[in-house]
Backbone atoms as SQL, in Angstrom:
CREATE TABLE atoms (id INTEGER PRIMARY KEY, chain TEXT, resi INTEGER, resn TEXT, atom TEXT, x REAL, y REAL, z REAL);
INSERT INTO atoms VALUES
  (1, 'A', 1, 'UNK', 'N', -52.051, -24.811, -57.772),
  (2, 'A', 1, 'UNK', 'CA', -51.079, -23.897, -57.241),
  (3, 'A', 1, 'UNK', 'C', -50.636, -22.942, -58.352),
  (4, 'A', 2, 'UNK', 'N', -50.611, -21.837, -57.890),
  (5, 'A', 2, 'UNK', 'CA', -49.989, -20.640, -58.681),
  (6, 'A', 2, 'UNK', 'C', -48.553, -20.974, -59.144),
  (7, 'A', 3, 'UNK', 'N', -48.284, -20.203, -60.476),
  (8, 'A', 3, 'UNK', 'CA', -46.725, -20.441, -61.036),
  (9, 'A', 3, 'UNK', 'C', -45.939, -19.695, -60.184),
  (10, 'A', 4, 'UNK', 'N', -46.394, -17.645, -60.250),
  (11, 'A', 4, 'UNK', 'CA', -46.171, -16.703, -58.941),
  (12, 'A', 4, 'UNK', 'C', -46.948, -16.143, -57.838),
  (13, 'A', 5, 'UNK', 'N', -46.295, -15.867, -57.017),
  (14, 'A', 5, 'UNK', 'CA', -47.580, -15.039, -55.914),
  (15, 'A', 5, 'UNK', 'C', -46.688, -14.159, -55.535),
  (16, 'A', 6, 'UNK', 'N', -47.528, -12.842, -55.600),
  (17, 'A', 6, 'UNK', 'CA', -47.312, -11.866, -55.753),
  (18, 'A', 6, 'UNK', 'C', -47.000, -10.959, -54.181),
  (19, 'A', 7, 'UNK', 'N', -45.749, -11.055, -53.320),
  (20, 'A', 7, 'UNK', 'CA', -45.430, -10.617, -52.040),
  (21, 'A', 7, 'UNK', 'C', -45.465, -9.220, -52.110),
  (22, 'A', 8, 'UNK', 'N', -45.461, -8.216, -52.593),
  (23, 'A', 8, 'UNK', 'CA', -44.996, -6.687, -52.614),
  (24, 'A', 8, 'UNK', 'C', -45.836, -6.416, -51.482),
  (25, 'A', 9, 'UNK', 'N', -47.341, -6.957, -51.035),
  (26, 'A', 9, 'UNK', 'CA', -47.497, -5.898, -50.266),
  (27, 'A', 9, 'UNK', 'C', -47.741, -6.710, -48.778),
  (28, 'A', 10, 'UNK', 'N', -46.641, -7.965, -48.625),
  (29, 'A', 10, 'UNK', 'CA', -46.632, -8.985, -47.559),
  (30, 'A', 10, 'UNK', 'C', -45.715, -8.170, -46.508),
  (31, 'A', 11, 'UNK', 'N', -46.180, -8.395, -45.097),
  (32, 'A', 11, 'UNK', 'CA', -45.791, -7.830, -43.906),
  (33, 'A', 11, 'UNK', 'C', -45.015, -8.714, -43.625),
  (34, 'A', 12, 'UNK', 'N', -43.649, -8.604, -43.104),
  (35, 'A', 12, 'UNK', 'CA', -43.115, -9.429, -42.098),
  (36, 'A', 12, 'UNK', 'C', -43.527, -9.978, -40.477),
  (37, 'A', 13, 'UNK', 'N', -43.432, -10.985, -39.953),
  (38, 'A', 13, 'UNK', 'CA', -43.701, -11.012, -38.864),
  (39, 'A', 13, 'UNK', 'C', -45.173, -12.369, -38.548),
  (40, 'A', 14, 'UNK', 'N', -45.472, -12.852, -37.222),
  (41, 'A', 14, 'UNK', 'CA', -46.326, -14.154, -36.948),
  (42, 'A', 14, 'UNK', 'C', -47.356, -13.761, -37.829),
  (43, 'A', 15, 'UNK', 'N', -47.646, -14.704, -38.365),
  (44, 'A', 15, 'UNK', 'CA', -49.123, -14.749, -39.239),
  (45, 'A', 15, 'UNK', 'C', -50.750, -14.494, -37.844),
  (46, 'A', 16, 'UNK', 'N', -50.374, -15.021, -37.035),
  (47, 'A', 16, 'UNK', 'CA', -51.297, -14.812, -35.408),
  (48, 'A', 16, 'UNK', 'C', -50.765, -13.752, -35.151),
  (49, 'A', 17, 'UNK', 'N', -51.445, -12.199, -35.011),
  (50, 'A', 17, 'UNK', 'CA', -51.128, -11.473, -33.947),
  (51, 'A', 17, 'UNK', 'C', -51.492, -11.553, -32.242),
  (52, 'A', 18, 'UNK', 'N', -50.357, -11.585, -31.713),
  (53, 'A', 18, 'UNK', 'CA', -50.539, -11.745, -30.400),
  (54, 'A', 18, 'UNK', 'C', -51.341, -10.642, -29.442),
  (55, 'A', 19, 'UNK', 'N', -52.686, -10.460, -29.713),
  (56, 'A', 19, 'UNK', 'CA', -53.306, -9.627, -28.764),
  (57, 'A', 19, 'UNK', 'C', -53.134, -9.406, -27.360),
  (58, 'A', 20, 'UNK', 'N', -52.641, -7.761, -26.748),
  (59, 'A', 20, 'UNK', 'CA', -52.487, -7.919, -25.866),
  (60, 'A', 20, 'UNK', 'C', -51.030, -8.593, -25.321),
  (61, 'A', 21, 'UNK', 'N', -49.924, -8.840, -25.966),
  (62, 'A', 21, 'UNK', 'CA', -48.668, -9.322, -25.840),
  (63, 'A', 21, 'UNK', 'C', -47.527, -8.003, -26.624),
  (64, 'A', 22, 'UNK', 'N', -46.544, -8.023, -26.223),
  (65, 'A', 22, 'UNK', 'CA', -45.568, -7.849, -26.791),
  (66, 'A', 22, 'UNK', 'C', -44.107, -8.439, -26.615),
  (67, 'A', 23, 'UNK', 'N', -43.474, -8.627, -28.046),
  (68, 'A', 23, 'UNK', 'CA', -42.412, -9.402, -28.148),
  (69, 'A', 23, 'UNK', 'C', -41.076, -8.622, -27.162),
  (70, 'A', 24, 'UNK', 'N', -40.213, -9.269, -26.897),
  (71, 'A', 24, 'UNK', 'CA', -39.148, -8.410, -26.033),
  (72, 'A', 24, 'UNK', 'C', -38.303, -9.160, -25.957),
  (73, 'A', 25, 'UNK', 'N', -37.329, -9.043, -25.783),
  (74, 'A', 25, 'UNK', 'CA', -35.903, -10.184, -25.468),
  (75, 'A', 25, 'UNK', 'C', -35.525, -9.663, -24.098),
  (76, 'A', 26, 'UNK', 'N', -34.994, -10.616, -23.092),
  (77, 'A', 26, 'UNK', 'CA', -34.575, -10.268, -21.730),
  (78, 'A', 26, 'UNK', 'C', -33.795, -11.267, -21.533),
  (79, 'A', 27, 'UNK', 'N', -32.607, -10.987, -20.437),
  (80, 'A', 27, 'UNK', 'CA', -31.687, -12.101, -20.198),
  (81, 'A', 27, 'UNK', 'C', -32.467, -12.665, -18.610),
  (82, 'A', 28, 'UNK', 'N', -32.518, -14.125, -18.178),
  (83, 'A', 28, 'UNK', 'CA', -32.581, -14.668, -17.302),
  (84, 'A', 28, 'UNK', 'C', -31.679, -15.618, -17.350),
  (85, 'A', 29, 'UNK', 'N', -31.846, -16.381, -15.967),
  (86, 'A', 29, 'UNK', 'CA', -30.611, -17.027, -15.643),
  (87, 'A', 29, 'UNK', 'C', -31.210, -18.231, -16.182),
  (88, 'A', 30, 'UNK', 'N', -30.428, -19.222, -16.464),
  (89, 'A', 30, 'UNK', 'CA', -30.477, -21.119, -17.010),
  (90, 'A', 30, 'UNK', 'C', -31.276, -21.289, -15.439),
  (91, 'A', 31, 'UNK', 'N', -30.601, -21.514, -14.532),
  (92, 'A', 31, 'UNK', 'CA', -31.975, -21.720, -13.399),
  (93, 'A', 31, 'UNK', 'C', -32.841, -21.372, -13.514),
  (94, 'A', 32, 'UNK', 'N', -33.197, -20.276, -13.733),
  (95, 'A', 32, 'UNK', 'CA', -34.738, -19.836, -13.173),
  (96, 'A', 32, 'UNK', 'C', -35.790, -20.698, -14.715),
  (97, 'A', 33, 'UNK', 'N', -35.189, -20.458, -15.504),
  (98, 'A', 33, 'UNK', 'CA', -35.795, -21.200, -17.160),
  (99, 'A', 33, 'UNK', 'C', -35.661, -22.208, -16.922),
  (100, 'A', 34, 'UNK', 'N', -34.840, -23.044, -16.551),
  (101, 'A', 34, 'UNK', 'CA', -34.750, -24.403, -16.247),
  (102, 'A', 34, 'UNK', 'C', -35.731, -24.416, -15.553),
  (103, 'A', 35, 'UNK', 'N', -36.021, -24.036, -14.026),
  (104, 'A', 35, 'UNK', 'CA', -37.153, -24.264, -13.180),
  (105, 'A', 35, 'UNK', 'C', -38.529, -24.008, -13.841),
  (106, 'A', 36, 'UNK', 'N', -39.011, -22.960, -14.598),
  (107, 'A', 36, 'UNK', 'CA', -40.078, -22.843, -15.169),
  (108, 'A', 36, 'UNK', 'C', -40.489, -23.965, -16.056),
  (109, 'A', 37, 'UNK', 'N', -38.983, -24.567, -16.766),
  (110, 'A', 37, 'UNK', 'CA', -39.768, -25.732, -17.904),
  (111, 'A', 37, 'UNK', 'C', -39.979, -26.543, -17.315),
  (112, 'A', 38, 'UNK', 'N', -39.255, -27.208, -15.970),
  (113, 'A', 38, 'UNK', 'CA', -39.486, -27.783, -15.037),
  (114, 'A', 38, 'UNK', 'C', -41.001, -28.067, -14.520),
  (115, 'A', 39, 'UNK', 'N', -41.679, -26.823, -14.437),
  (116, 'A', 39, 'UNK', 'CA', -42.842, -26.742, -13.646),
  (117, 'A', 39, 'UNK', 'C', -43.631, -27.128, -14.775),
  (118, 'A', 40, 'UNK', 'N', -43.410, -26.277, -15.769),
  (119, 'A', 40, 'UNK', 'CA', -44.446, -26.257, -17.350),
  (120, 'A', 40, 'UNK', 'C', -44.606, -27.721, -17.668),
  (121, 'A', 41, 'UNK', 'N', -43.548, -28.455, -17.959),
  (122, 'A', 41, 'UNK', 'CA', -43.644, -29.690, -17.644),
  (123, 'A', 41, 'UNK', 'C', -44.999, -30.820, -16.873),
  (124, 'A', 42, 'UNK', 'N', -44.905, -30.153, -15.839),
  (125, 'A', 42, 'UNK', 'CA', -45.470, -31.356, -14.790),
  (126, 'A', 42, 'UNK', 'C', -47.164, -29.759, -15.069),
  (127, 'A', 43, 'UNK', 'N', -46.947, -29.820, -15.166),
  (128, 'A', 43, 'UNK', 'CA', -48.397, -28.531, -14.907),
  (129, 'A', 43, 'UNK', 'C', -49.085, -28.647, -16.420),
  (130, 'A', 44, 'UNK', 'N', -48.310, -28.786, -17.692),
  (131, 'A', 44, 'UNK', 'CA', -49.128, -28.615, -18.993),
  (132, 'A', 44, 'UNK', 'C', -49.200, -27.608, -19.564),
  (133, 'A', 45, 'UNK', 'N', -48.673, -26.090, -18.619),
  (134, 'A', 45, 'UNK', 'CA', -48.847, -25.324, -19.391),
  (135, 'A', 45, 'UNK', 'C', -47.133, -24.740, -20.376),
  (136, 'A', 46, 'UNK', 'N', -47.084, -24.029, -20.704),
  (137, 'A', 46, 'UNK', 'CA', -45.924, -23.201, -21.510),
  (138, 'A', 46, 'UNK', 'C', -45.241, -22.699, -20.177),
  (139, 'A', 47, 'UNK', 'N', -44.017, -22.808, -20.299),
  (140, 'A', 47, 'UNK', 'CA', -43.504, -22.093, -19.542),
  (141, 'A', 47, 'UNK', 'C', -42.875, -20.682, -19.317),
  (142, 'A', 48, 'UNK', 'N', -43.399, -20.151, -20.506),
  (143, 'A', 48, 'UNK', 'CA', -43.747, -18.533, -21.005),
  (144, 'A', 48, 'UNK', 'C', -44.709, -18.227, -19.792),
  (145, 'A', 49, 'UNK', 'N', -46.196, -19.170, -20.420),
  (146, 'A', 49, 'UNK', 'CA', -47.234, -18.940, -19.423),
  (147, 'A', 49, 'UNK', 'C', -47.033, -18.563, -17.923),
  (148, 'A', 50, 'UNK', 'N', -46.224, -19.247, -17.547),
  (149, 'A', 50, 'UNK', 'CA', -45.726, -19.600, -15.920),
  (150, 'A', 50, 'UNK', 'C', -45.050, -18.407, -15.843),
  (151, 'A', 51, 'UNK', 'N', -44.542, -18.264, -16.522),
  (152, 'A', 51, 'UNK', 'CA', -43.166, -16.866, -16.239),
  (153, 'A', 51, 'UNK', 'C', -44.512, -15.521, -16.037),
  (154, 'A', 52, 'UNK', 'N', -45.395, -15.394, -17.037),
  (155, 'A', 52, 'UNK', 'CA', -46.055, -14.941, -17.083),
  (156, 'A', 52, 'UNK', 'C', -47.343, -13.967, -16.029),
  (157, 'A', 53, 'UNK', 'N', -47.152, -15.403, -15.179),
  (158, 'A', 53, 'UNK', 'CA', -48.440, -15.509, -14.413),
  (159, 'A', 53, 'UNK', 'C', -47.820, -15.109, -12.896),
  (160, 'A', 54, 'UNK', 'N', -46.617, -15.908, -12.931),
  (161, 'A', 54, 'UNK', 'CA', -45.504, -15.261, -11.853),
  (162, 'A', 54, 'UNK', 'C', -44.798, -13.768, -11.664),
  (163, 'A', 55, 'UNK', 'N', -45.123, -13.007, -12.547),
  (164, 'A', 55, 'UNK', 'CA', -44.739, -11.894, -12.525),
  (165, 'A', 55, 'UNK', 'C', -46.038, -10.671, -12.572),
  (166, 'A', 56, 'UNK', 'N', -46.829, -11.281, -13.028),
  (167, 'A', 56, 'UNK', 'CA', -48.271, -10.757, -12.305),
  (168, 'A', 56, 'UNK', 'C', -48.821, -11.070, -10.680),
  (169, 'A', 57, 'UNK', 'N', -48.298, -12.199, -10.404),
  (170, 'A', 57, 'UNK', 'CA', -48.582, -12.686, -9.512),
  (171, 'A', 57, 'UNK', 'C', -47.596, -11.788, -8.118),
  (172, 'A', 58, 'UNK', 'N', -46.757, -11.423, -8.569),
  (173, 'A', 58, 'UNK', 'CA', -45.848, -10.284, -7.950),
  (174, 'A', 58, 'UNK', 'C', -46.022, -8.828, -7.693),
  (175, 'A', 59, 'UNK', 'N', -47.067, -8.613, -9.286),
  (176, 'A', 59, 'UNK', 'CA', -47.463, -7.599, -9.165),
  (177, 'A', 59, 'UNK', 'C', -49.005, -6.796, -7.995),
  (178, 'A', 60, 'UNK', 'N', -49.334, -7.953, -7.548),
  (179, 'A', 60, 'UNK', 'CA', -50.519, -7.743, -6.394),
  (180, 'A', 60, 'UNK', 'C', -49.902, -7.348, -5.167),
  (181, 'A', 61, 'UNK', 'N', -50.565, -6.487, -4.852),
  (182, 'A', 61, 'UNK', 'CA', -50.314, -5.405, -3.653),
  (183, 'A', 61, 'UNK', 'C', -50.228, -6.591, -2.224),
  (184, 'A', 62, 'UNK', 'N', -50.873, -7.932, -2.395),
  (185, 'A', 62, 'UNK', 'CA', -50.183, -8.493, -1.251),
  (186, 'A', 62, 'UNK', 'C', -49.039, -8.875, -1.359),
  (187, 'A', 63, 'UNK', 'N', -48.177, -8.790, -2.686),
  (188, 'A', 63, 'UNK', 'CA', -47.397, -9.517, -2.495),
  (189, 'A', 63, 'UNK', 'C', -46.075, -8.391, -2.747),
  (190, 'A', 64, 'UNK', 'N', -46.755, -7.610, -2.061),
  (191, 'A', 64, 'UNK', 'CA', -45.442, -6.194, -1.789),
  (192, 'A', 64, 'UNK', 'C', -44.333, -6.655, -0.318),
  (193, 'A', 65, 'UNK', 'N', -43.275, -6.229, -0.270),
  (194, 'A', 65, 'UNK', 'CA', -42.249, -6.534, 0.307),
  (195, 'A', 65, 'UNK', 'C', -42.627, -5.758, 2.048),
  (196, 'A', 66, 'UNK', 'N', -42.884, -6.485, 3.146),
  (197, 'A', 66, 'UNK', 'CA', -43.123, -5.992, 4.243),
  (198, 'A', 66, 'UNK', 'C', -42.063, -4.672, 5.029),
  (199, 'A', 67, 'UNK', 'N', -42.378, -3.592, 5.016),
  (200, 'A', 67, 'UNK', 'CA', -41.436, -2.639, 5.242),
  (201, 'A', 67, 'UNK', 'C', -41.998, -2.400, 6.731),
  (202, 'A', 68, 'UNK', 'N', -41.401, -1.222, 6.957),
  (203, 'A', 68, 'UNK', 'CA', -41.746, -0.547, 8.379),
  (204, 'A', 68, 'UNK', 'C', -43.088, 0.391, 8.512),
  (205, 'A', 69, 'UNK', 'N', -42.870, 0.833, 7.372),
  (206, 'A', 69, 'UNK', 'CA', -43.900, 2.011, 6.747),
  (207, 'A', 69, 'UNK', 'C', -45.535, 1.416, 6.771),
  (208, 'A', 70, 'UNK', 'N', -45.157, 0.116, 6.064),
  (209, 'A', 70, 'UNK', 'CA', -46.265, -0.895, 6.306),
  (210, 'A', 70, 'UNK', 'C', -46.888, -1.441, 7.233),
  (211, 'A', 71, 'UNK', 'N', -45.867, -1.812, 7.888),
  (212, 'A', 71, 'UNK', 'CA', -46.386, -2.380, 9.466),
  (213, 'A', 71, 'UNK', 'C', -47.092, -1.420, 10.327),
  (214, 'A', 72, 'UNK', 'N', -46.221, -0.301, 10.616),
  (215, 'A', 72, 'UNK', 'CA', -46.984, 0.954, 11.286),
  (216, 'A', 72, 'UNK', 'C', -48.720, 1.019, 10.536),
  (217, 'A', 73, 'UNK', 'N', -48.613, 1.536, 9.422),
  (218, 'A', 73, 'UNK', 'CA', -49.925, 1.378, 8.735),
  (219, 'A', 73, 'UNK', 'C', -50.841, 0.394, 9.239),
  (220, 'A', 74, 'UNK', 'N', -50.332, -1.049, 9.118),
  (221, 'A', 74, 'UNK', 'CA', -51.756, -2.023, 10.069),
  (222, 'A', 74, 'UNK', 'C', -51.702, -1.659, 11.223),
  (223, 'A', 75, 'UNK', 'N', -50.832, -1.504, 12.214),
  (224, 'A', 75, 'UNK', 'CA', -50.993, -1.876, 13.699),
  (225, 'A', 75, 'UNK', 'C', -51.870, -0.379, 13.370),
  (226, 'A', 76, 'UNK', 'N', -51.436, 1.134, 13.080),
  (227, 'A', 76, 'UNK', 'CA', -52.319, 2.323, 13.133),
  (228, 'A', 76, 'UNK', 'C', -54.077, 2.056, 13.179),
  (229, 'A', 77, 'UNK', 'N', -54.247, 1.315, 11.865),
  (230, 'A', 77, 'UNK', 'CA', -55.305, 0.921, 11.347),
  (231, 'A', 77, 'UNK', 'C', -56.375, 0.304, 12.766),
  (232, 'A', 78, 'UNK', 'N', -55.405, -0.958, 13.016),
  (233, 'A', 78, 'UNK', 'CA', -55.840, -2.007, 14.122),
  (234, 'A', 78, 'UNK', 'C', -55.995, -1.394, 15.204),
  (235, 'A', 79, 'UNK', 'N', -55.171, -0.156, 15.604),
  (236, 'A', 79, 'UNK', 'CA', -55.509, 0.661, 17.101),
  (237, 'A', 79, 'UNK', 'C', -57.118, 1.364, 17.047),
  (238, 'A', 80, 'UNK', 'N', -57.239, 2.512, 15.148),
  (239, 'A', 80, 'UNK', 'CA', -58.067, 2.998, 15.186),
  (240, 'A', 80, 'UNK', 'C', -59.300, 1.898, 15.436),
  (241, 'A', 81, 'UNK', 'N', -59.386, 1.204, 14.890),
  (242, 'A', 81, 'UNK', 'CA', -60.567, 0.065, 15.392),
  (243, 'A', 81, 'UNK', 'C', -60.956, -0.494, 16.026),
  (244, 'A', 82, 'UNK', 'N', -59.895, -0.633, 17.194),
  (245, 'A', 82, 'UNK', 'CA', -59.457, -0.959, 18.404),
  (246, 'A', 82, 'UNK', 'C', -60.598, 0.021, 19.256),
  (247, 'A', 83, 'UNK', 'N', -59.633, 1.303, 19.269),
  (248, 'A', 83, 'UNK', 'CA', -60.394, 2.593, 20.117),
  (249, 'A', 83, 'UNK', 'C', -61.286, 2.722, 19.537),
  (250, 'A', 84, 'UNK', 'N', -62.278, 2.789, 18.538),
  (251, 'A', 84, 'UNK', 'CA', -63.571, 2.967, 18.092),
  (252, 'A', 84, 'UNK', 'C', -64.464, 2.308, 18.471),
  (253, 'A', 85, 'UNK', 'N', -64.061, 0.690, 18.800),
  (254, 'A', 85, 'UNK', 'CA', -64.547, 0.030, 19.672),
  (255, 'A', 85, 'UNK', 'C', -64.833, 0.176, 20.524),
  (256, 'A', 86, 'UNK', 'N', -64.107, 0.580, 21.763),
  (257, 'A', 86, 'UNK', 'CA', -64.157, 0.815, 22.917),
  (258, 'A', 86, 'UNK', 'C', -64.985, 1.567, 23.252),
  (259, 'A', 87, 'UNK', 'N', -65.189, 2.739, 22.620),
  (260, 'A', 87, 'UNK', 'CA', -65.551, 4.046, 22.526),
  (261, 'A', 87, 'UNK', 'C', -66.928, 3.825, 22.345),
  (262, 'A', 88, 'UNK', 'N', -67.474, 3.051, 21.233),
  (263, 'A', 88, 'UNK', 'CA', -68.809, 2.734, 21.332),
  (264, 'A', 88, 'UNK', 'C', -69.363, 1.404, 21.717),
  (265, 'A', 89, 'UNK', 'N', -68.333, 1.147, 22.620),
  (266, 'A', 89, 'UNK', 'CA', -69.072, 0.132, 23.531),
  (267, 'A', 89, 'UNK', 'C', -69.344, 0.917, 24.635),
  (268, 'A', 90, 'UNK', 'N', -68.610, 1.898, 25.346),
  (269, 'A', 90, 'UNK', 'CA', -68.816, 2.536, 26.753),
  (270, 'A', 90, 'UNK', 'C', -70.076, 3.608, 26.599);
């Protein structure tokens, strides 16, 4: 072992850069963290992970909030296919 080692040109911060991550602070509630370590727990993974995967998991277009705007859109959809049907069945 060295007597000194020489820091001047040492970076602060994880020795692992987290690819693809960034650090952030956010407030959540003791429930919802409680429930995640909860799950992380019985599942194995981090409950970062979970938080993680749940908020991607939000981010998929099925899992958009059912409006009016929406509904019209399928049933529209379901008519045009409907009558196209018809149309080239007769």
């Amino acid at each position: 072992m060295k007597k000194d080692y020489d820091f001047s040109n040492a970076k602060p911060g994880a020795v692992v850069s987290a690819t693809g991550k960034t650090r952030l602070t956010i407030m959540l509630d003791n429930d919802v963290i409680a429930a995640f370590r909860a799950r992380a727990e019985e599942s194995g993974k981090g409950y970062q992970t979970l938080i993680n995967e749940a908020l991607r998991n939000a981010l998929l277009p099925e899992a958009a909030p059912v409006t009016e705007a929406s509904v019209q859109r399928v049933v529209q959809q379901a008519l045009k296919s409907v009558l196209k049907q018809g149309v080239d069945a007769g």
